[in-house]
C-alpha positions as CSV (number, residue, x, y, z in Angstrom):
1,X,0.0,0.0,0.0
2,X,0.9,3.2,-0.8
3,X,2.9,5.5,2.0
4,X,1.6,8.5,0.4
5,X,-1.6,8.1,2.0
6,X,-2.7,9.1,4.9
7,X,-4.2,6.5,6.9
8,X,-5.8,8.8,9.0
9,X,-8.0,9.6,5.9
10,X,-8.1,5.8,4.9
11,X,-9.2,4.7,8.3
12,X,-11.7,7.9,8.8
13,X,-14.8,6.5,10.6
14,X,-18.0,6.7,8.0
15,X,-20.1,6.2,10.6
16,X,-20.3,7.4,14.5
17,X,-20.5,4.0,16.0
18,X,-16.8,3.3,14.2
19,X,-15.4,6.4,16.3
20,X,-13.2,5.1,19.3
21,X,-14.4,6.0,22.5
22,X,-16.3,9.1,23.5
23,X,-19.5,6.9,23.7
24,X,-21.6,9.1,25.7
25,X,-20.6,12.3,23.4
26,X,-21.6,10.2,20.5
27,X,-25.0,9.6,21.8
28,X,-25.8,13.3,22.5
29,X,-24.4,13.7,19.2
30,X,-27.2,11.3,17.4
31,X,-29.8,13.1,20.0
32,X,-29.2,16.5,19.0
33,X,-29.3,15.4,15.2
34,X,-32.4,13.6,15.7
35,X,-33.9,17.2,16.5
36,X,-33.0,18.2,13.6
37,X,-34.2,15.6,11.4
38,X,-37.8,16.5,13.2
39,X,-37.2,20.3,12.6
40,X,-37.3,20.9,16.3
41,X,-34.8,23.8,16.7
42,X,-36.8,25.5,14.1
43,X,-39.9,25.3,16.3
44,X,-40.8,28.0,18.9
45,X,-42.1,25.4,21.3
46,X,-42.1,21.6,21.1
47,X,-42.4,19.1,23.6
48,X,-39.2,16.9,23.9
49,X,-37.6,15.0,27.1
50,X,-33.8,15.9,25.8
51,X,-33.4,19.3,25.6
52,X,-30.5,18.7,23.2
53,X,-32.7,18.5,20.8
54,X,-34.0,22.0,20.9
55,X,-30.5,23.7,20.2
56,X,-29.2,24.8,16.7
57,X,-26.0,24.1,17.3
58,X,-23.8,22.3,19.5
59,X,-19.8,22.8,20.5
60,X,-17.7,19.9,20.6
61,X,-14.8,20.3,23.3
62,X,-11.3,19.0,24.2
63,X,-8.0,17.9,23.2
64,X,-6.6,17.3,20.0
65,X,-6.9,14.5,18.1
66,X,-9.7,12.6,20.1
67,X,-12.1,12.4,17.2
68,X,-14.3,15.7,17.2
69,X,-13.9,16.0,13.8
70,X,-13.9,12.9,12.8
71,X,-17.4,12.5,14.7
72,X,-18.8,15.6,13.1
73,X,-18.2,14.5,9.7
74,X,-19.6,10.5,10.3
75,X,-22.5,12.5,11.5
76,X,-23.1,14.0,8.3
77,X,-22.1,11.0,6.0
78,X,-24.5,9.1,8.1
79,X,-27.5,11.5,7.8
80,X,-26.6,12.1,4.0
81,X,-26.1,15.6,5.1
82,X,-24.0,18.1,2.5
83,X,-21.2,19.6,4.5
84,X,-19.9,23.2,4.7
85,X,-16.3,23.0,6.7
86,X,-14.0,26.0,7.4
87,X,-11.1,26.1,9.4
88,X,-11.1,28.9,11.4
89,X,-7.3,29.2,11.4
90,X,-7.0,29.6,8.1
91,X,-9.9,32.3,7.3
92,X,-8.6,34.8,9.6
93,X,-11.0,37.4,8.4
94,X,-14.4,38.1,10.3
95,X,-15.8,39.1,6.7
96,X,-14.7,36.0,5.5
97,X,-16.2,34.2,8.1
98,X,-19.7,35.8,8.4
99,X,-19.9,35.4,4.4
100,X,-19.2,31.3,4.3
101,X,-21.0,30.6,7.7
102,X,-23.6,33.3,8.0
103,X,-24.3,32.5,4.4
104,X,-24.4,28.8,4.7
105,X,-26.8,29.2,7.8
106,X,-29.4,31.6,6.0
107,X,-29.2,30.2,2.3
108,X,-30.5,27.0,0.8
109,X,-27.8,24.9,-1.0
110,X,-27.3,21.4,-3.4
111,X,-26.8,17.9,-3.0
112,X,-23.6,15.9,-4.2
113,X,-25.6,14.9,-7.4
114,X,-26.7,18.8,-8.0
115,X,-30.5,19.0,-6.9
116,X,-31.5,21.7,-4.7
117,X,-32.0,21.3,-1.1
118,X,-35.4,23.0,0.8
119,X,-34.5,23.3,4.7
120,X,-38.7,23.8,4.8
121,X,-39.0,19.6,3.6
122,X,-36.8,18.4,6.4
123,X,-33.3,18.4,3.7
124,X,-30.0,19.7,5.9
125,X,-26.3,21.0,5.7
126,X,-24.1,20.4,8.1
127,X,-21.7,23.8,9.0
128,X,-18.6,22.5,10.5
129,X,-16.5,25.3,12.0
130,X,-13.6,23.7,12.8
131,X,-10.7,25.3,15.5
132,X,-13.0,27.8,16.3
133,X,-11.5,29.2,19.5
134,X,-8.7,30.9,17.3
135,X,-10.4,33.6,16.7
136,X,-8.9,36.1,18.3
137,X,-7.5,39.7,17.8
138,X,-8.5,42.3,15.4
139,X,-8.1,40.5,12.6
140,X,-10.7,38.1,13.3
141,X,-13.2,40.9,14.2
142,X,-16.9,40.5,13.2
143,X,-16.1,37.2,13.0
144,X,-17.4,35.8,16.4
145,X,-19.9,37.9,15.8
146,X,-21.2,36.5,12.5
147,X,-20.8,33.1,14.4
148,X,-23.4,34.0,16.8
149,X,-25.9,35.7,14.7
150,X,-25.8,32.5,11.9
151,X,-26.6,30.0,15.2
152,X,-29.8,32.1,16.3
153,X,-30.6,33.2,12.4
154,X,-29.7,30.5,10.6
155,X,-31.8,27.3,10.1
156,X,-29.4,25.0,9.2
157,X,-27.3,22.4,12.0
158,X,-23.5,24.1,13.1
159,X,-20.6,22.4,15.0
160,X,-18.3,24.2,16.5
161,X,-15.4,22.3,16.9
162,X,-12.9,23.8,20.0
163,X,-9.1,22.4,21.9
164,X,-10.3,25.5,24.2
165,X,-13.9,26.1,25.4
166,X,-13.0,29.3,27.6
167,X,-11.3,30.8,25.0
168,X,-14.7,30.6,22.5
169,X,-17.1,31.4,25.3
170,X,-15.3,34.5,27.0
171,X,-16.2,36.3,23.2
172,X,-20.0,35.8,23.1
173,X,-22.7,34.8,26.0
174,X,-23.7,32.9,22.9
175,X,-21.4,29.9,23.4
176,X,-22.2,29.8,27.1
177,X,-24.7,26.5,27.8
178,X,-27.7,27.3,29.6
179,X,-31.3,26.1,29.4
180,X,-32.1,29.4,26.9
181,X,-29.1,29.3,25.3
182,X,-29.1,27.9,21.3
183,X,-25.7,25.6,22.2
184,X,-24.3,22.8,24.0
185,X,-21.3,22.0,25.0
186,X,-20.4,18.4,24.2
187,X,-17.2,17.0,25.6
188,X,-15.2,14.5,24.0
189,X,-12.6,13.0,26.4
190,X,-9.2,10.9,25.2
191,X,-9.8,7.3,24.3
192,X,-8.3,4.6,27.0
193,X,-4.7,3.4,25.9
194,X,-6.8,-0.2,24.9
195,X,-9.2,1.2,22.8
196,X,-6.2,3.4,21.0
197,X,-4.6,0.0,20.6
198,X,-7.2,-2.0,19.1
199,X,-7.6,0.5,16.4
200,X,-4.1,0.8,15.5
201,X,-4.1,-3.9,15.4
202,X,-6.9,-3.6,13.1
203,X,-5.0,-0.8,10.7
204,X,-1.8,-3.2,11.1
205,X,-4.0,-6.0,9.9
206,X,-5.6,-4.6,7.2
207,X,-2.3,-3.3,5.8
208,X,-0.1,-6.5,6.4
209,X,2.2,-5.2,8.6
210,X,4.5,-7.4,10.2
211,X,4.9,-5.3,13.2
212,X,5.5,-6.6,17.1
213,X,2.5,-6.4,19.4
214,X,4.8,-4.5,22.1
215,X,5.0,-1.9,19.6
216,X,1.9,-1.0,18.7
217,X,1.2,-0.5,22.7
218,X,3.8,1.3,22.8
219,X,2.7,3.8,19.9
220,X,-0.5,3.8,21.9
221,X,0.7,4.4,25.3
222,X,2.4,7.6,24.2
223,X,-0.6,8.7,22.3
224,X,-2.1,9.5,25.7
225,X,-5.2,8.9,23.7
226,X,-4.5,10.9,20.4
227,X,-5.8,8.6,18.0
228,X,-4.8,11.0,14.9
229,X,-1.7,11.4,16.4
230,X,-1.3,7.6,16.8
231,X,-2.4,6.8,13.1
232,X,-0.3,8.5,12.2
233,X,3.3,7.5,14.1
234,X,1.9,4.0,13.2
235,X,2.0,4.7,9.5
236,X,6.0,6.8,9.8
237,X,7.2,3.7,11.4
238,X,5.9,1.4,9.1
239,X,7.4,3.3,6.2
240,X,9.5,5.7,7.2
241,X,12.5,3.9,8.4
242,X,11.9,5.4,11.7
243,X,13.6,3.1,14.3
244,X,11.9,2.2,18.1
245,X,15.1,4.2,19.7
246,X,13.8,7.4,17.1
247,X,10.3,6.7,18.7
248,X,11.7,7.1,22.4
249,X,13.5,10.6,21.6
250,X,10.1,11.5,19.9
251,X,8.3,10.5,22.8
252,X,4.7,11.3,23.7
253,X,3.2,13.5,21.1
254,X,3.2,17.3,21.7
255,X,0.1,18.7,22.8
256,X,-1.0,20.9,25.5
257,X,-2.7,19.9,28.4
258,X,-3.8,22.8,31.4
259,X,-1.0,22.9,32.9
260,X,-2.6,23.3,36.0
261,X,-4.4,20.3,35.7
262,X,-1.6,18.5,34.5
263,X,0.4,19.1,37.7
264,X,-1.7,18.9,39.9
265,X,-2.6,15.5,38.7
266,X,1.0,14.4,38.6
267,X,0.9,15.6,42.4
268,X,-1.2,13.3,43.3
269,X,0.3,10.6,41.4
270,X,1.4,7.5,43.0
271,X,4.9,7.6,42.0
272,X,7.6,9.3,40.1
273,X,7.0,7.5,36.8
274,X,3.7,8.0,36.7
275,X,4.6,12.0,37.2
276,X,7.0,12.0,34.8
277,X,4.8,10.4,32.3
278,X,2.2,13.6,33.0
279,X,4.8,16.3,33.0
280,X,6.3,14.9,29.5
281,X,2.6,14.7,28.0
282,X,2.9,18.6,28.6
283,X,4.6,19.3,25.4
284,X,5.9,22.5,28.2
285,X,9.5,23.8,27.9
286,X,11.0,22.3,30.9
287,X,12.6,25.1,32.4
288,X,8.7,27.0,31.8
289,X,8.0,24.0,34.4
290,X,10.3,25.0,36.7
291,X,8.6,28.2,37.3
292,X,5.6,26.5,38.0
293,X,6.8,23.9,40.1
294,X,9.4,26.7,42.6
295,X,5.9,28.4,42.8
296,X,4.2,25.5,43.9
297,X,7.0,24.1,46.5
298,X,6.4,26.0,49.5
299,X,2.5,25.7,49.2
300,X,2.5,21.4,48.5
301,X,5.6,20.6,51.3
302,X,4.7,22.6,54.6
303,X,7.3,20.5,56.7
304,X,10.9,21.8,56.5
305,X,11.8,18.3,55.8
306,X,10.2,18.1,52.7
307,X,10.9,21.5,51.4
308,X,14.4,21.0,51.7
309,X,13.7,17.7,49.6
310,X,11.6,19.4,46.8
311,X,14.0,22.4,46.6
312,X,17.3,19.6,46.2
313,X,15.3,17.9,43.9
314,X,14.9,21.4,41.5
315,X,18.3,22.2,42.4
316,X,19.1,18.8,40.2
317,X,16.5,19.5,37.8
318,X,18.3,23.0,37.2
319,X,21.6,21.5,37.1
320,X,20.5,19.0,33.9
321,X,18.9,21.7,32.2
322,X,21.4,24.1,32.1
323,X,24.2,21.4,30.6
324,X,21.0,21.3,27.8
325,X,20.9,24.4,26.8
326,X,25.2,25.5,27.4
327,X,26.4,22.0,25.6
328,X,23.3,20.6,23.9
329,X,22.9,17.9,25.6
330,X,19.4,17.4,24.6
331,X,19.2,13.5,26.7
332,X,19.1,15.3,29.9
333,X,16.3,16.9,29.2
334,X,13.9,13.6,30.3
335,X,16.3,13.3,33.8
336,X,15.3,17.1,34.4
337,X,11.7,16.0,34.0
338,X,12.3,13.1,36.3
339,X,13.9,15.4,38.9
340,X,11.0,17.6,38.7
341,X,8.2,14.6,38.6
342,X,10.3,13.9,41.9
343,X,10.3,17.0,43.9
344,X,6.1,17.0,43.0
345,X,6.1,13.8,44.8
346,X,8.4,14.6,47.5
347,X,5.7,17.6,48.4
348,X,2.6,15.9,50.3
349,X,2.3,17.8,53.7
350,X,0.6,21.3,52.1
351,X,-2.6,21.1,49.4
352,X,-2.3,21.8,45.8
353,X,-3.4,25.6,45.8
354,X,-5.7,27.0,43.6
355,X,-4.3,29.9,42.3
356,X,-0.6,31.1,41.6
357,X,-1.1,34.7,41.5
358,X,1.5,36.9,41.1
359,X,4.2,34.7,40.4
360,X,2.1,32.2,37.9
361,X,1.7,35.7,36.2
362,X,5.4,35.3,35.7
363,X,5.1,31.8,34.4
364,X,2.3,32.2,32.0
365,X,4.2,35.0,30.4
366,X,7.3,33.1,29.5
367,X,4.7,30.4,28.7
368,X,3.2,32.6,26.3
369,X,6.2,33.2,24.6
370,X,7.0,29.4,24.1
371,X,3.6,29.0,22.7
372,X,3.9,32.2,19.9
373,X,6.9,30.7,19.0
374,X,5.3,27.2,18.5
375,X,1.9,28.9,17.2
376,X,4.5,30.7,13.9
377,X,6.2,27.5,13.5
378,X,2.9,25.9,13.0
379,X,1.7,28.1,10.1
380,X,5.4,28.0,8.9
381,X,4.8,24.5,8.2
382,X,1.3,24.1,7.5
383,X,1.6,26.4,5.0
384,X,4.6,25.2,3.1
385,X,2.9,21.6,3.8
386,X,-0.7,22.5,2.5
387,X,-2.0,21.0,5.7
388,X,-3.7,23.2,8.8
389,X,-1.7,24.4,11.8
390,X,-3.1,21.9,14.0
391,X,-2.2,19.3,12.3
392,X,1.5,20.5,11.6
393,X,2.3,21.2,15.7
394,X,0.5,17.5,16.2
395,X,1.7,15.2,13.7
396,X,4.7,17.1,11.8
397,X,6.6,19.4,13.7
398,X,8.4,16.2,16.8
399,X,10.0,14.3,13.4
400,X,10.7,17.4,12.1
401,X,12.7,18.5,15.0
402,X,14.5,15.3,15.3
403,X,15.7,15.8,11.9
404,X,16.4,19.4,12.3
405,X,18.8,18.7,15.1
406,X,20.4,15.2,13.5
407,X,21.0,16.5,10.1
408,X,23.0,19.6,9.3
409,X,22.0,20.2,6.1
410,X,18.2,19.7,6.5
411,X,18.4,22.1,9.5
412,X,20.1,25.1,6.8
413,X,17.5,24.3,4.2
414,X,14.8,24.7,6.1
415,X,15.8,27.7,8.1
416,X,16.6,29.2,4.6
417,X,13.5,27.8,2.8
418,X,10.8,28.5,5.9
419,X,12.3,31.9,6.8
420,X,13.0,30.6,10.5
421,X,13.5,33.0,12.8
422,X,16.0,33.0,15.7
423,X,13.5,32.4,18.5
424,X,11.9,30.0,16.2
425,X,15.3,27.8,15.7
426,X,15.8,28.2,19.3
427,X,12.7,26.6,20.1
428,X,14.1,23.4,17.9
429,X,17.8,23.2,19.1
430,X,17.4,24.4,22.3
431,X,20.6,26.6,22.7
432,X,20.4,30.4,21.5
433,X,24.1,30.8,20.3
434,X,23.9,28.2,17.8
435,X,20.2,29.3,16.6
436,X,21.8,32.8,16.1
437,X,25.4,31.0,14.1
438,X,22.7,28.5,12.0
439,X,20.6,31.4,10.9
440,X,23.5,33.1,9.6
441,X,24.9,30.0,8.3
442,X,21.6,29.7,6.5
443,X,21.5,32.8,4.9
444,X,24.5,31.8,2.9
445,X,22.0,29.6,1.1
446,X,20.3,33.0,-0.7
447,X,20.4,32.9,-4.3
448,X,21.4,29.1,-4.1
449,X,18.9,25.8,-4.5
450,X,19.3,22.9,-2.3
451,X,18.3,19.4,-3.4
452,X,17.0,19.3,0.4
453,X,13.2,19.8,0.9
454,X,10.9,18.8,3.6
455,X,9.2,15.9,2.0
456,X,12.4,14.2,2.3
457,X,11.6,13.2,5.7
């Protein structure tokens, strides 16, 4: 079989009961669609026992990769409902936006096979916004706002598809859940490690790989239940040469969890491993976790006995990491995290507080930084990949930074060819001086064509 295709396309669920997981999402999912089958939403009053049923759109919620999309579009193949989809990260114009989805909501529109669809005889189109907490700024104005209006105008069904649900609800009262309000929220949580597993055996199957069973947990055990993201390191080490030793330096895929959440469930962990597995599931900077952790230690270890162990435990941490970023040695990076999962542990006399005001002020900020960085490097790719951001930070950009920092020539090319920045090639290699020498380096390479591109990898 081809490696050119994406198996997350070829495996795509058709139909909701083939998405993995999210069991009780998908039934709200069929409820709320049954409504609109009946016209309900459409109705000023009609008696139903779900009041999902009564809403014109819902907004499905949570991490990336877990099958939102994937569920929104079985729902429509299912239904034999046309689909209009938009990316909100790549129509970064509220005029845009208010023209495709406040159009799509108002207007009538065509079937695959060209005959006209009439909302009034029960026929529907399904508007898929999809990454719709990015808009943000001025450049997205009007375009929240043309959201909102096309859910209370519009009589056609709309998903909203969101990684953040406070970031899309602090814009309108629209998007807030409530018994008068025309959404709900529907929460899709990450698929258990054995259902991630059993998806990936069947692919293996079907494609007559020959690959070890350990493996393929493996793969699925540092999905952290990112099925996309699991497809998809399947299919690279199937074809791509990449060896299980390349899959450990990889490790768990890079996305971002709360980092609140995220520490405060590795502080309750029951031991170091199973902290360090949360903290590297981060996709956080570690020394952006050493803020967060020196503002935690005095409020989690109220003895003196165990503050004195958290703080020797950081004082390690801080020892690794800065031999990462002076010499590159990029392997300490995972006995940093390991020091830090330990001091977490060490501190059990205090509570885990609720706020970390100022200080987490502090943190965030640097925080922020990271993620602009990361956020430019995305559309970086995406864009000289044809693919969305998303899908660039999730599935492209941890083998692209391998190869950036194992291969010398790949690294020029692509500083030269993308337009890197220095931040931005910090972020990859980890050590300011030699971003600042390999963008110069780079810029030897104007007015001359490498053979190197980024499909090599």
């Amino acid at each position: 079989m081809s490696a050119e295709l994406e198996w997350t396309e070829k495996y795509r669920p058709k139909t909701l009961d083939e998405v993995v997981g999210n069991r009780s999402a998908i039934r709200k999912m069929k409820l709320w669609a049954k409504g609109w089958m009946e016209g309900i939403p459409l109705k000023r009053s009609a008696d139903v026992k779900d009041e999902i049923m009564r809403k014109k759109a819902i907004i499905l919620a949570g991490p990336p990769g877990v099958g939102k999309t994937t569920s929104a579009l079985a729902l429509a193949n299912e239904l034999g409902w046309s689909v209009i989809e938009l990316n909100a990260s790549d129509k970064r114009s509220g005029e845009i936006v208010r023209n495709i989805v406040l159009a799509g909501a108002l207007n009538e529109g065509f079937r695959e096979d060209g005959s006209f669809v009439l909302s009034r005889e029960g026929e529907r189109k399904l508007i898929i916004l999809d990454e719709a907490d990015n808009l943000s700024g001025k450049e997205d104005r009007g375009g929240v706002q043309a959201i909102a209006e096309a859910i209370k105008k519009g009589s056609q069904p709309m998903i909203l598809i969101v990684n953040d649900l406070y970031e899309l609800q602090k814009r309108s009262s629209v998007f807030k859940k409530g018994k008068n309000s025309p959404v709900e929220v529907i929460r899709f949580q990450r698929p258990s490690v054995d259902e991630v597993e059993d998806i990936l055996m069947k692919i293996a199957e079907e494609e007559g790989l020959s690959i070890d069973r350990k493996m393929i947990h493996e793969i699925a055990y540092r999905s952290n239940g990112d099925v996309r993201g699991a497809i998809n390191d399947l299919q690279s080490f199937a074809y791509s040469g990449i060896i299980a030793e390349d899959m450990m330096q990889i490790g768990a895929r890079d996305r971002e969890l709360d980092l609140k959440e995220a520490l405060s469930r590795a502080w309750e962990s029951k031991n170091i491993a199973e902290a360090r597995r949360i903290l590297m599931n981060l996709g956080e900077e570690p020394g952006t976790l050493m803020l967060w952790i020196d503002e935690l230690a005095p409020k989690i270890a109220e003895s003196h006995r165990e503050l004195r162990e958290v703080y020797e435990r950081l004082s390690m941490a801080d020892v690794f990491l800065s031999r990462v970023y002076r010499r590159g040695q990029y392997s300490l990076w995972s006995y940093a995290t390991e020091e830090m999962s330990a001091a977490l542990i060490s501190g059990r006399s205090g509570r885990f507080p609720r706020n970390f005001f100022p200080q987490w002020l502090m943190a965030m900020g640097r925080s922020r930084g990271i993620r602009s960085v990361r956020k430019s490097l995305g559309i970086k790719i995406a864009k000289y990949m044809h693919t969305t951001s998303e899908r660039a930070l999730q599935d492209v950009l941890p083998y692209f930074r391998v190869l950036f920092n194992r291969d010398e020539e790949f690294m020029y090319s692509m500083i030269y060819r993308m337009e890197l920045d220095e931040k931005e090639v910090e972020y990859l290699i980890g050590d300011s001086a030699r971003a600042k020498y390999a963008v110069k380096e780079a810029m030897k390479l104007r007015g001359k064509e490498t053979q190197t591109t980024i499909m090599s990898f």
